[in-house]
Each structure stands twice: as structure tokens, then as C-alpha cells.
Short mmCIF file of the C-alpha atoms (twelve columns), coordinates in Angstrom:
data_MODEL
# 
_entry.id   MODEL 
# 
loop_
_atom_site.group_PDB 
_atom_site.id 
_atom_site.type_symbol 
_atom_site.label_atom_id 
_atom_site.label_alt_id 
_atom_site.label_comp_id 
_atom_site.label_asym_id 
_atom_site.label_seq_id 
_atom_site.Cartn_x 
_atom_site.Cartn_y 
_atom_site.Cartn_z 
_atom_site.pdbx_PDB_model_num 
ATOM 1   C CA . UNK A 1   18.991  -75.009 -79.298 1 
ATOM 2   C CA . UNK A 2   20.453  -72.646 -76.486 1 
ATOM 3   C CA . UNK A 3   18.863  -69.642 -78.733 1 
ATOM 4   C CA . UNK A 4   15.537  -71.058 -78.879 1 
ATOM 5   C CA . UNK A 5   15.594  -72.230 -74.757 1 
ATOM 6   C CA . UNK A 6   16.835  -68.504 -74.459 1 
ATOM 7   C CA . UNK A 7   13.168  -67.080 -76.130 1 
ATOM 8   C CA . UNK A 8   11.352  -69.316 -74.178 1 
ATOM 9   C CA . UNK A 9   12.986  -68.304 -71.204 1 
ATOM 10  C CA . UNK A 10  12.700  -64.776 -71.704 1 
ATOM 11  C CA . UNK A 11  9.152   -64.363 -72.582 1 
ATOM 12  C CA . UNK A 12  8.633   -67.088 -68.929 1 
ATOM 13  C CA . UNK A 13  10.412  -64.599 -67.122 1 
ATOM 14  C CA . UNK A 14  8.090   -61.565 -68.673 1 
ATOM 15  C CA . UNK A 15  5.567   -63.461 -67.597 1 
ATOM 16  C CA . UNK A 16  6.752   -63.173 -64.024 1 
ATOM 17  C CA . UNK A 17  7.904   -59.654 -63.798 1 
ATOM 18  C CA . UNK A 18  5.018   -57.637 -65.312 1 
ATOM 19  C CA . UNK A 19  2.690   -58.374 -62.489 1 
ATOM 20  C CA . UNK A 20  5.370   -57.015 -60.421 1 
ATOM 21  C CA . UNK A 21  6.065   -53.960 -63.199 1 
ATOM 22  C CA . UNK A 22  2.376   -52.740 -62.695 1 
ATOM 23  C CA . UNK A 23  2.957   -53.323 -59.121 1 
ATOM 24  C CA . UNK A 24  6.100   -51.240 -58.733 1 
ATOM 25  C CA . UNK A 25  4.583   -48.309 -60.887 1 
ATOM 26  C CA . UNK A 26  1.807   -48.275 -58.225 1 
ATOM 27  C CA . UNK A 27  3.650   -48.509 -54.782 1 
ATOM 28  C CA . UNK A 28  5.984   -45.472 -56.193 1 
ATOM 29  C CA . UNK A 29  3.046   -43.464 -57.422 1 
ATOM 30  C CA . UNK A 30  1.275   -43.816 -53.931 1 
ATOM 31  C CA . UNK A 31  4.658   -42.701 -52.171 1 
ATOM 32  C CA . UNK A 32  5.264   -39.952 -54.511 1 
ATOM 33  C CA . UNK A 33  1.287   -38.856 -53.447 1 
ATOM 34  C CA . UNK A 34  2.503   -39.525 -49.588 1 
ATOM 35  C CA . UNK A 35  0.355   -42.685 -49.342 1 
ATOM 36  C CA . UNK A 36  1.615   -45.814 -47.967 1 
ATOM 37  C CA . UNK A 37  0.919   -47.741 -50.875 1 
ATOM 38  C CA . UNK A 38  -0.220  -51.252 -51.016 1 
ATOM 39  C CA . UNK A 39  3.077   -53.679 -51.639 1 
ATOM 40  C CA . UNK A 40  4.104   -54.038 -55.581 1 
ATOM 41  C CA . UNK A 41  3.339   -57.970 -54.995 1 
ATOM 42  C CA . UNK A 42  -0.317  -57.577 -54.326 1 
ATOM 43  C CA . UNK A 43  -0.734  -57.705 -57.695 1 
ATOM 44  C CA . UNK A 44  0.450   -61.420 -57.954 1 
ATOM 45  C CA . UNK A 45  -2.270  -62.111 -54.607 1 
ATOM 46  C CA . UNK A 46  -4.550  -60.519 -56.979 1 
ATOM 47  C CA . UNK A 47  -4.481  -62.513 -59.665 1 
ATOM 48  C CA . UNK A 48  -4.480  -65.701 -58.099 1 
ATOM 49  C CA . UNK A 49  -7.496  -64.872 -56.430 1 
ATOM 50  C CA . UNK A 50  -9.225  -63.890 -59.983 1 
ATOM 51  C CA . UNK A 51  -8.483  -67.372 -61.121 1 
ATOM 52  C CA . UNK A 52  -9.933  -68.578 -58.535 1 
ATOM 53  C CA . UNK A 53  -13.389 -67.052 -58.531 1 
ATOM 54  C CA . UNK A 54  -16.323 -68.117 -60.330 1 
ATOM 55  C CA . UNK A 55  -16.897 -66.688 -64.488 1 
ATOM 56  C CA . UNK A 56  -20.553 -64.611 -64.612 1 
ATOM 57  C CA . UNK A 57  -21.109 -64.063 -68.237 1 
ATOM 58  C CA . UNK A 58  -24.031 -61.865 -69.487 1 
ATOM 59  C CA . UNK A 59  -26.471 -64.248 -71.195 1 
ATOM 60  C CA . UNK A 60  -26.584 -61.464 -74.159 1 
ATOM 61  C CA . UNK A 61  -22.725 -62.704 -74.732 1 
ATOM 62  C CA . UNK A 62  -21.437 -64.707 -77.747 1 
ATOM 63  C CA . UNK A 63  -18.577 -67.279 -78.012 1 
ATOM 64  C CA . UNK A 64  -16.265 -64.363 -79.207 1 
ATOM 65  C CA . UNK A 65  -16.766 -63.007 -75.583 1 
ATOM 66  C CA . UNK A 66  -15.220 -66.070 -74.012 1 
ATOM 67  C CA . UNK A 67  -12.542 -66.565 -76.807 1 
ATOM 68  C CA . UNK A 68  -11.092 -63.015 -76.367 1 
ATOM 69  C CA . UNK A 69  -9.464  -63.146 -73.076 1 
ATOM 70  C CA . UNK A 70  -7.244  -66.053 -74.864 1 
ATOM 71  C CA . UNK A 71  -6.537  -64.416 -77.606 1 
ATOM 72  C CA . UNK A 72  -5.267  -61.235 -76.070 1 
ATOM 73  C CA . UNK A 73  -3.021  -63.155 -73.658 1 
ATOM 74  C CA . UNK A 74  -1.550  -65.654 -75.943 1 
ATOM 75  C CA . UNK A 75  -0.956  -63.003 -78.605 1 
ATOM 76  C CA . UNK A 76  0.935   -60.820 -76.075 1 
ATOM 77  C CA . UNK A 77  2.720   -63.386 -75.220 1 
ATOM 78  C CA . UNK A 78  3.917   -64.430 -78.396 1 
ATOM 79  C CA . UNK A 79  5.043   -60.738 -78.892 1 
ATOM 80  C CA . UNK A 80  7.649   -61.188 -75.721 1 
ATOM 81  C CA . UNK A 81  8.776   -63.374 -78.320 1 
ATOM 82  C CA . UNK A 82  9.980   -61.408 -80.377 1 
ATOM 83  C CA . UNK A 83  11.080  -58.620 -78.772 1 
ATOM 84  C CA . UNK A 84  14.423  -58.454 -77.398 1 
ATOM 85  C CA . UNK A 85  14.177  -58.546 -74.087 1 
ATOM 86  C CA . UNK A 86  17.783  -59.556 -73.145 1 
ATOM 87  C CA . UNK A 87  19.780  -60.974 -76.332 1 
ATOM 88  C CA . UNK A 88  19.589  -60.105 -79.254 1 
ATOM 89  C CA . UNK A 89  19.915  -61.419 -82.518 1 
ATOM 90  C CA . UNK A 90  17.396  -64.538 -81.319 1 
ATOM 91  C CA . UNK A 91  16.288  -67.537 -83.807 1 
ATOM 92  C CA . UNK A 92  13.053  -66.034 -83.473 1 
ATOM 93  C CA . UNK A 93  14.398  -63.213 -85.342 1 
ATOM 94  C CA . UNK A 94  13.577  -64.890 -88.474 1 
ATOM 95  C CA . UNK A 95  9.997   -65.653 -88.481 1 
ATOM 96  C CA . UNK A 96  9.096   -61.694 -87.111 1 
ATOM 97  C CA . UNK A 97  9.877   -57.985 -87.065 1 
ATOM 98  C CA . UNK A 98  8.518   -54.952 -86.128 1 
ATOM 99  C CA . UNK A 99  5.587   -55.085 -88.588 1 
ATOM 100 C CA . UNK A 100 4.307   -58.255 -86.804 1 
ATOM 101 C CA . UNK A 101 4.868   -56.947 -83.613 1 
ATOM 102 C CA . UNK A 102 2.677   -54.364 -84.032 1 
ATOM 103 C CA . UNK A 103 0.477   -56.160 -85.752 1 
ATOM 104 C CA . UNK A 104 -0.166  -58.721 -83.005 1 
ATOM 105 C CA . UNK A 105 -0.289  -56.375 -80.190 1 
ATOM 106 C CA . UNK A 106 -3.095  -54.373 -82.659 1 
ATOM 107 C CA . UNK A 107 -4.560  -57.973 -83.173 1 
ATOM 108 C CA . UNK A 108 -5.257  -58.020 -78.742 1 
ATOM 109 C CA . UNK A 109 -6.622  -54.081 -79.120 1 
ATOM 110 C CA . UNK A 110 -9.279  -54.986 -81.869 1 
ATOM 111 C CA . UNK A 111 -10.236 -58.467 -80.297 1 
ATOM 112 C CA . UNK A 112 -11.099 -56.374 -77.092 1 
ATOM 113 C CA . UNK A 113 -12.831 -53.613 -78.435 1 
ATOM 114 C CA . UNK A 114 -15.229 -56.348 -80.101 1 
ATOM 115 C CA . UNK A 115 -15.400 -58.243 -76.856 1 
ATOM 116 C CA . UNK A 116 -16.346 -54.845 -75.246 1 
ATOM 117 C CA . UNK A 117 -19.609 -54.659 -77.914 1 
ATOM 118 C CA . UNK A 118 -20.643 -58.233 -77.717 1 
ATOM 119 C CA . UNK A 119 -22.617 -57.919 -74.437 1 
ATOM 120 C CA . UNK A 120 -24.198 -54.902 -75.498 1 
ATOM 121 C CA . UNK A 121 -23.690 -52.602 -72.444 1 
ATOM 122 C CA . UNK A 122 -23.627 -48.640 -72.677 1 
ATOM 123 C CA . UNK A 123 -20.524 -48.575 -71.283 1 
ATOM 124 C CA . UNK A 124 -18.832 -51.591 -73.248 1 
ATOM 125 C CA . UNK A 125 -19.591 -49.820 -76.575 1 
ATOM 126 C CA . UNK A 126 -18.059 -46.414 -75.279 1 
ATOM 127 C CA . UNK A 127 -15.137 -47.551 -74.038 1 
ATOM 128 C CA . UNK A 128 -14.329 -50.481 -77.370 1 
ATOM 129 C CA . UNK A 129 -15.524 -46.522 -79.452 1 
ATOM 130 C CA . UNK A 130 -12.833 -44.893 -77.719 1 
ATOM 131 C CA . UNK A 131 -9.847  -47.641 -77.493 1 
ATOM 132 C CA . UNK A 132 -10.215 -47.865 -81.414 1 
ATOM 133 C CA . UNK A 133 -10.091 -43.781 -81.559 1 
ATOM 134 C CA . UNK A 134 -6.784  -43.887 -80.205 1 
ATOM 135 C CA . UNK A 135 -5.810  -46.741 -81.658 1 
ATOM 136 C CA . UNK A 136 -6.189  -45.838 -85.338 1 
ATOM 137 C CA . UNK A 137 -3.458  -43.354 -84.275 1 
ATOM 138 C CA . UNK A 138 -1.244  -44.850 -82.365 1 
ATOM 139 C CA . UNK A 139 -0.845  -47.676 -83.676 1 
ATOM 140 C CA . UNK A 140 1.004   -46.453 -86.618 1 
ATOM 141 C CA . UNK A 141 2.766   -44.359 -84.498 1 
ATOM 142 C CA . UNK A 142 4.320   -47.331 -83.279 1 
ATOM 143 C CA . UNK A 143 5.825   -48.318 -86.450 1 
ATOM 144 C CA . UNK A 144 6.988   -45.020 -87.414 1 
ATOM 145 C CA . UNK A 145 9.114   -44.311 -84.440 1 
ATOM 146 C CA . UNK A 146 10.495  -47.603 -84.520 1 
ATOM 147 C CA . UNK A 147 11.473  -47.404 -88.282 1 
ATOM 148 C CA . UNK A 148 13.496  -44.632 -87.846 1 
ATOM 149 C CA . UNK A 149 15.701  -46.896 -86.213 1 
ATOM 150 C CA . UNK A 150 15.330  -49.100 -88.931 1 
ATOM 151 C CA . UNK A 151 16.390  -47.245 -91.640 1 
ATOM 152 C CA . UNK A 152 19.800  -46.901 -89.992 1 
ATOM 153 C CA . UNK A 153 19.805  -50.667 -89.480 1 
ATOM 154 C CA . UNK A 154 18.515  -51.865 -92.911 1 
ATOM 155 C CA . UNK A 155 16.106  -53.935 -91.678 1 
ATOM 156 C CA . UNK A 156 12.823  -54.065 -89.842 1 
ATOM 157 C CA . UNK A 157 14.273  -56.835 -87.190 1 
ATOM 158 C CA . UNK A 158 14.432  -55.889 -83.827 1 
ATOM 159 C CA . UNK A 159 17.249  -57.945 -83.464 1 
ATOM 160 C CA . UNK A 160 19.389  -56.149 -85.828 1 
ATOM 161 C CA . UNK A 161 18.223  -52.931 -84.799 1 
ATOM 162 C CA . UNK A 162 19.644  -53.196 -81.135 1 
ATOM 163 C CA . UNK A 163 23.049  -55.396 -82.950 1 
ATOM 164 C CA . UNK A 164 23.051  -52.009 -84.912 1 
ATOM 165 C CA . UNK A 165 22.579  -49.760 -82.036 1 
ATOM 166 C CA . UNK A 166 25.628  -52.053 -80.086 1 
ATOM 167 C CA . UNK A 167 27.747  -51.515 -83.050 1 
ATOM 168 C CA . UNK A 168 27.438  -47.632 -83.829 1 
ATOM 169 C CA . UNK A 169 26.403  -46.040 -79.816 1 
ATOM 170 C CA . UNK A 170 26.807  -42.592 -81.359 1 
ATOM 171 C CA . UNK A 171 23.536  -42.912 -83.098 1 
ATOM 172 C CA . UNK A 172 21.670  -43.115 -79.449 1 
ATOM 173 C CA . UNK A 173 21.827  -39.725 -79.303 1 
ATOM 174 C CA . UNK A 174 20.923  -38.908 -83.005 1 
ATOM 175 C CA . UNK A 175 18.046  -36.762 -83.908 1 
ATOM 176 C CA . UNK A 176 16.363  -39.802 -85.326 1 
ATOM 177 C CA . UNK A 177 16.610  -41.577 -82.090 1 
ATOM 178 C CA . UNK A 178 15.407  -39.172 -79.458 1 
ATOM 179 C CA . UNK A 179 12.735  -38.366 -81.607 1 
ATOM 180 C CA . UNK A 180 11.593  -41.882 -82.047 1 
ATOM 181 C CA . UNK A 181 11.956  -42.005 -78.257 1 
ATOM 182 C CA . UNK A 182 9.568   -39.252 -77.489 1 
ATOM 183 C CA . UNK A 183 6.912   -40.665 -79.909 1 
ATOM 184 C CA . UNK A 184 6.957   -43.935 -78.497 1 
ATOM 185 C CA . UNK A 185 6.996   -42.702 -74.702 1 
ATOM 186 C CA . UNK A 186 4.013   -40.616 -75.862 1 
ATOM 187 C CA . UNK A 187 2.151   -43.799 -77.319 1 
ATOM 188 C CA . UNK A 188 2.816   -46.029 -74.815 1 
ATOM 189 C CA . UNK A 189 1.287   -43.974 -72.326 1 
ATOM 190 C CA . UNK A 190 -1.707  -44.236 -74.452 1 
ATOM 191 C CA . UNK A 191 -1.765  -47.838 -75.351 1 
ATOM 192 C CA . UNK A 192 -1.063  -48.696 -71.738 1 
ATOM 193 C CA . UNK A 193 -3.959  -46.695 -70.575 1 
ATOM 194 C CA . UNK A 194 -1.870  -44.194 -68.601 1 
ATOM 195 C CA . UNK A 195 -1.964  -40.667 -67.482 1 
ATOM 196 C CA . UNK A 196 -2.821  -38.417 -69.074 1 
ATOM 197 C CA . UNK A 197 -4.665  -40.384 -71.835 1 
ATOM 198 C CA . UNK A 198 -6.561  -43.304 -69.467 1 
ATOM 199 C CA . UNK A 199 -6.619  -43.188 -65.562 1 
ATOM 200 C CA . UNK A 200 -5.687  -47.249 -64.430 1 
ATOM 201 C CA . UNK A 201 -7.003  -46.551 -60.899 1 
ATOM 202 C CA . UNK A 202 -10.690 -44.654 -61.793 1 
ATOM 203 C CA . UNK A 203 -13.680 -45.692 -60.341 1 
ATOM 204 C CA . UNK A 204 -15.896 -43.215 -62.825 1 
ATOM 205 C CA . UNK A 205 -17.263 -45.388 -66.015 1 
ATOM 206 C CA . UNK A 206 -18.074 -42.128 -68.091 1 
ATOM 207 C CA . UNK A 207 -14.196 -41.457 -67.878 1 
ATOM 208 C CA . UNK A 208 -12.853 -45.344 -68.307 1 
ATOM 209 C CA . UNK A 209 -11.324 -46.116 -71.619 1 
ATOM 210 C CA . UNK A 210 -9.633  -49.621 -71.363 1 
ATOM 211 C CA . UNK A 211 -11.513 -50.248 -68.053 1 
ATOM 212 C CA . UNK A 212 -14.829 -49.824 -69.880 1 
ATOM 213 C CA . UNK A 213 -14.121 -52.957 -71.984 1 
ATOM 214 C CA . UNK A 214 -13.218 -54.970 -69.328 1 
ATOM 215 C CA . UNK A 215 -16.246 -53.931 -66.707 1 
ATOM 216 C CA . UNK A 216 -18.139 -57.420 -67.481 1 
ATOM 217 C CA . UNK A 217 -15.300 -60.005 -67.461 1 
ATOM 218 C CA . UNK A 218 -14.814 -61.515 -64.127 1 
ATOM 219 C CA . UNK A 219 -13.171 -64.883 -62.341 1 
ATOM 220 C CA . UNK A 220 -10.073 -66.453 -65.040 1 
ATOM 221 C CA . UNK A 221 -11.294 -64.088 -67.891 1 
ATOM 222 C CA . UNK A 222 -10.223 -61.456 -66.137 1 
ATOM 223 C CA . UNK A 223 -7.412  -62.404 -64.632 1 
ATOM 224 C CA . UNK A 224 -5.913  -63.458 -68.310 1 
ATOM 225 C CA . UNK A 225 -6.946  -59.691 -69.273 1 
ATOM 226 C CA . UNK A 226 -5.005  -58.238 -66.190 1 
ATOM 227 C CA . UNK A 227 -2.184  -59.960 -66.814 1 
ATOM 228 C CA . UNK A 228 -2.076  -59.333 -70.716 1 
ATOM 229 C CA . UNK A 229 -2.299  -55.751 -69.815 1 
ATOM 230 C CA . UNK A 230 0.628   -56.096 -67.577 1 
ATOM 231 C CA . UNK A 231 2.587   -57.945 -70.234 1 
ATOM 232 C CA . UNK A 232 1.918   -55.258 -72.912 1 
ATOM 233 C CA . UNK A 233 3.207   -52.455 -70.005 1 
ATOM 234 C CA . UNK A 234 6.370   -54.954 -70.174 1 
ATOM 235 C CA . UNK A 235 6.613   -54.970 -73.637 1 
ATOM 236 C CA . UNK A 236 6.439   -51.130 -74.760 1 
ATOM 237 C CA . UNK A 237 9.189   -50.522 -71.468 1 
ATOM 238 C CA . UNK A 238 11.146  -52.757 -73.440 1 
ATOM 239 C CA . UNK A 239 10.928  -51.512 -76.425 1 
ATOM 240 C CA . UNK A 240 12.077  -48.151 -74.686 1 
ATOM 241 C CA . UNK A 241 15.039  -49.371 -72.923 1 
ATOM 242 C CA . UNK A 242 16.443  -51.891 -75.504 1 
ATOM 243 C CA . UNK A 243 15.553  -50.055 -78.667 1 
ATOM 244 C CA . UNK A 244 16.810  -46.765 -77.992 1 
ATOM 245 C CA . UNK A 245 19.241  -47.659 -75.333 1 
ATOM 246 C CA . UNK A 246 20.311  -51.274 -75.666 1 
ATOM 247 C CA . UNK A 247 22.796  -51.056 -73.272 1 
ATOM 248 C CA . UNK A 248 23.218  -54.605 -71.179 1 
ATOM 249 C CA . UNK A 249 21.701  -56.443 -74.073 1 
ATOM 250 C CA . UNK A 250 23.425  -59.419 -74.195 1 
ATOM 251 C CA . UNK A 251 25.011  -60.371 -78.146 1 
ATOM 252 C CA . UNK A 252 26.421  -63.254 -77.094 1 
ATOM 253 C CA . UNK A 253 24.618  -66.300 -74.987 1 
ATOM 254 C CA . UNK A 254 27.043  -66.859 -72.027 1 
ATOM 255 C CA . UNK A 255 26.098  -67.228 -68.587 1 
ATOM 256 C CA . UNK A 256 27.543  -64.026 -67.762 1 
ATOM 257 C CA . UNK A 257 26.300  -61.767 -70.505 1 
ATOM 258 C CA . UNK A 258 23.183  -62.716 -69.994 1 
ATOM 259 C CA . UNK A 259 22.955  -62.447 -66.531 1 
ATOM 260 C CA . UNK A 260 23.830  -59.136 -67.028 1 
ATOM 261 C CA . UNK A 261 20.871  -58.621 -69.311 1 
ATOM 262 C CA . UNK A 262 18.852  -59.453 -66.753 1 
ATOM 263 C CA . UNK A 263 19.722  -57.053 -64.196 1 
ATOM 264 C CA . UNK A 264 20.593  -54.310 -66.616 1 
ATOM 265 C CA . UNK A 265 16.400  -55.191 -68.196 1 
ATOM 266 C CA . UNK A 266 15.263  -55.191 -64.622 1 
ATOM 267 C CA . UNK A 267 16.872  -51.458 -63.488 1 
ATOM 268 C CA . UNK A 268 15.242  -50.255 -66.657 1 
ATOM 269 C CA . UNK A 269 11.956  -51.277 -66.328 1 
ATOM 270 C CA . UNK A 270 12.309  -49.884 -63.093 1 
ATOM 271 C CA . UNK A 271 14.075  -46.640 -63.989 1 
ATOM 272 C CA . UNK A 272 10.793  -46.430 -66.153 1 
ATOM 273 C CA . UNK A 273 8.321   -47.150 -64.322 1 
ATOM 274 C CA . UNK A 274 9.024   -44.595 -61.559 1 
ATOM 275 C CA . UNK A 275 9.531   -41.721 -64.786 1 
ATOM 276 C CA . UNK A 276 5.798   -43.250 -65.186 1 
ATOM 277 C CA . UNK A 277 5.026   -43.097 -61.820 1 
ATOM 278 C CA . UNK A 278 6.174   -39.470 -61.423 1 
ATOM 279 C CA . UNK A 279 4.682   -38.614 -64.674 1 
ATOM 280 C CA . UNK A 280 1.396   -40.254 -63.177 1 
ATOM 281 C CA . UNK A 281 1.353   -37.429 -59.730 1 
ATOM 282 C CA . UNK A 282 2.234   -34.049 -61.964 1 
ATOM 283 C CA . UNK A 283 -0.423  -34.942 -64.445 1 
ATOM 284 C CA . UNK A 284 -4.146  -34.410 -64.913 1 
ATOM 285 C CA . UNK A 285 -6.362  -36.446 -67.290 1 
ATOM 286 C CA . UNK A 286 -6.835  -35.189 -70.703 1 
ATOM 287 C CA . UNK A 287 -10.043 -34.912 -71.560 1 
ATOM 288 C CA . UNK A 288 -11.366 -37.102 -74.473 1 
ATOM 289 C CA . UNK A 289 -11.080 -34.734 -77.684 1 
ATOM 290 C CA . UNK A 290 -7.698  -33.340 -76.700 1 
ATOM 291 C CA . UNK A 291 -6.282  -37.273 -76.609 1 
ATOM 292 C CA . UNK A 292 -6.240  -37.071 -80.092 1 
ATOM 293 C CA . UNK A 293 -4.335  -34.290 -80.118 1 
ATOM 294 C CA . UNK A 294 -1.732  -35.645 -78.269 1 
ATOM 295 C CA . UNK A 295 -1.226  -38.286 -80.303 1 
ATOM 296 C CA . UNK A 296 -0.933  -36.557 -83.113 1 
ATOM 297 C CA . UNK A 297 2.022   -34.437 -81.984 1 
ATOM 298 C CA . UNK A 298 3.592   -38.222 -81.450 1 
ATOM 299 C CA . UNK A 299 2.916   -38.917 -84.771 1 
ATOM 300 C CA . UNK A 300 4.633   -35.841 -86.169 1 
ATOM 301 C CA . UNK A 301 7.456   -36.800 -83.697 1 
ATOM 302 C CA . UNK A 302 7.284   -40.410 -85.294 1 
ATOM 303 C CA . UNK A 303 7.524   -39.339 -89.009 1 
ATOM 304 C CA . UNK A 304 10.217  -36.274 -88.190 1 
ATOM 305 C CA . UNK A 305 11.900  -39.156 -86.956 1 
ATOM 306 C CA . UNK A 306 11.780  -41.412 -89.863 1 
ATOM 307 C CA . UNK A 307 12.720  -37.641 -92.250 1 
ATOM 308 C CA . UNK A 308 15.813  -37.156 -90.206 1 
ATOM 309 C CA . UNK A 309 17.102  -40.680 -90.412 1 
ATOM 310 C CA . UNK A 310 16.850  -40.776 -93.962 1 
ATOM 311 C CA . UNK A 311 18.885  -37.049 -94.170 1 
ATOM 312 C CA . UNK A 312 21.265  -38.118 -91.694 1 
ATOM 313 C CA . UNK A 313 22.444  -41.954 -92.994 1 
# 
């Protein structure tokens, strides 16, 4: 029972801190650009005031428009549910791994894209043409780089993977590993809609990716899209920190250890989110037929990976 109130717990207090995450990554990339930077809990101020303003729907919308939102928040969600956030192995364990992970947060990316049709905008249809561009690579990407962790481990659970990780912290710095780190850092700058794949902060349509899906949702659909966007910024941090470095990670569920994970999950996210952030002020947009370029050097990364943790067990 204290495993299961654990999960709950942990994907509650995800839902808390991503707001903030996004936040954080914007008030240091405005100080890094000497800008005073609006506070990292405007976002929360924002989103309150989303749910609070009326929903305009284009009358050329279906029910799949208004069911999408939903869908992309509660299956985000259910993903902070299975990723280790700050104990690992969790009961949860059981009933996913890192094929359903990806497969759920793929689930909220194709659900979008569709949304992004159904009104029938110019802009919609560009933006769902390009998300599923880049997602057809790096979504595979995803479960390459993290399987080279796997093989190691013997299993696809994410639990086991960091228990692994705990047990043998020589094979951090392994070939395998900071080559699966790269490919994922690479891909979640893309799936996030970060620099230098997808600008969060542009005003210009033509150039939107994820924006350009979202340009006709307003009042509590957009707010659930906002935040499921923050969650999935969360989620991939995680993934960094407690895959590759699962350091703090608590293996057994006492106050203290787990307190612990907390603060050690909170300095990552924020030890990433300024690399992000940084990242984010040295960086110029990529434009739209090198993207897939740069994915594809993530994939190699991904699968080189994979080859080297099969030649090294």
C-alpha cells in the first residue's frame, strides 16, 4: 500500500512542479539574454486564468477536437506513472515499461496532430504535417537510447534499469550510457519543442511547429494542453537524470530516502533546465529540412548505443 500511495504521490507532485519547470527554464533564459524575466510562477497565474476563460471552438470542429485536450493530459499523466521519478522499483513496475511509455507519450503526439487537422486551418495542418515528421523519428529514438540501458539490465522496466544502474555505478560512464544520453538530450529537445528544433516563445505561424496545433484551442482546452506540455518537459528531464544518473533515487521507501529523492529530483530538473536554458541563448533555429537531420544523427547515437552495450556486457 505505501508503494502504490508513493506513485500517486509522485506523479501529484509532477503535477505541481512542471508548471514551475517551464517556468524556471524561462526566467534563466531571459537572464542569460540580460532581460529581467517574468517570475518562474507566472506560469501557475497563467494557467489558472486559462481555466477560467470562456472555450471558442471553430464550428468546422468535430468531437475529436474537444476529446483531445483530455486525452493528451491524462495520458501524460499516467506516464509520470511509470517513470521513476523518485523510487524505484514501484508496484507500478509491473503493469509498464519503456515500450508503453513511449507508446503513451506517442499516443498524446498523434491525438494532437489530428486535433490540429480537424478544424481545417492552413496553419493547423502544417504544424500536425510537421510534429508527425519529427515524430516518426524520434520517437523510436526514444526507445533505442533507452534500451541500451536495458540490455545491461535484462529488462525493459524502468525500475530495474535505475536498481541496475544503483547496483553497478561504473556503467554511468560506459560507452553505452553516454551515448544513450546524447540521443535522448537530442530528442527531447525535439519532442519538447525546443531550440533548435521548435522556438516555445515565437510569435511567427509559418515557423510554429507544436504551437501551430494548438493556435485554435482556448479557455480549459488549453490550459490542459499547456500543462501536458509542461508535464512531458518533466518527464523526458527525468528520464535524463534518473536513467542515466540515478543518483538520489530512493530503493527503499523511508521517510528519509525519499526525502532525499525529492531534493536530489528537484536540483536535477533544475541543473537541466538551465543546460536548456543556456542551450536556448547560443542557439539559432534550424530550419525545417535540416531538423531531420538532426535527428537522425540521434538516432545513429541511439542504435551505436544499443551496438556497444551488446559488445560490452
Amino acid at each position: 500500500m505505501t508503494g502504490y500511495l508513493l506513485e500517486i504521490s509522485q506523479a501529484l507532485m509532477a503535477l505541481a512542479l512542471a508548471p514551475g519547470l517551464v517556468g524556471f527554464v524561462r526566467w534563466w533564459k531571459a537572464r542569460l539574454q540580460g532581460r529581467r524575466g517574468a517570475p518562474p510562477w507566472l506560469v501557475y497565474y497563467d494557467l489558472r486564468k486559462l481555466f477560467g476563460k470562456e472555450v471558442v471552438i471553430s464550428k468546422n470542429a468535430s468531437w475529436l477536437f474537444r476529446f483531445t485536450p483530455y486525452l493528451v493530459f491524462s495520458s501524460t499523466l499516467a506516464v509520470t506513472l511509470l517513470v521513476p521519478l523518485i523510487a524505484a522499483p514501484l508496484p507500478f513496475d509491473r503493469v509498464g515499461d519503456l515500450l508503453l511509455v513511449v507508446y503513451l507519450l506517442l499516443l498524446g503526439t498523434f491525438f494532437l496532430a489530428l486535433a490540429g487537422l480537424d478544424p481545417g486551418t492552413a496553419f493547423g495542418g502544417m504544424g500536425a504535417s510537421r510534429e508527425m515528421t519529427i515524430a516518426a523519428i524520434a520517437e523510436p529514438t526514444i526507445a533505442l537510447s533507452i534500451f541500451g540501458l536495458a540490455v545491461g539490465a535484462g529488462s525493459t522496466n524502468l525500475g530495474r534499469i535505475v536498481a541496475q544502474t544503483l547496483a553497478h555505478p561504473g556503467a554511468a560512464i560506459s560507452p553505452g550510457h553516454l551515448l544513450g544520453f546524447a540521443a535522448l538530450f537530442i530528442v527531447m529537445l525535439a519532442e519538447t519543442g525546443r531550440l533548435p528544433v521548435d522556438n516555445p516563445s515565437t510569435h511567427l505561424e509559418l515557423t510554429m511547429i507544436h504551437e501551430a496545433m494548438t493556435l485554435e484551442y482556448s479557455g480549459r482546452y488549453l490550459a490542459l494542453i499547456e500543462w501536458a506540455a509542461a508535464l512531458r518537459l518533466l518527464i523526458f528531464f527525468s528520464l535524463l537524470a534518473n536513467m542515466f544518473a540515478p543518483w538520489g533515487v530512493a530503493t527503499t521507501l523511508t521517510p528519509v530516502a525519499v526525502s532525499v529523492a525529492v531534493i536530489a529530483l528537484i536540483a536535477k530538473l533544475g541543473a537541466l533546465g538551465l543546460v536548456v536554458a543556456l542551450l536556448e541563448t547560443r542557439l539559432a533555429k534550424l530550419r525545417l529540412f535540416r531538423v531531420p537531420e538532426l535527428l537522425a544523427v540521434s538516432f545513429v547515437l541511439a542504435l551505436l548505443a544499443v551496438t556497444s552495450s551488446f559488445l560490452l556486457r
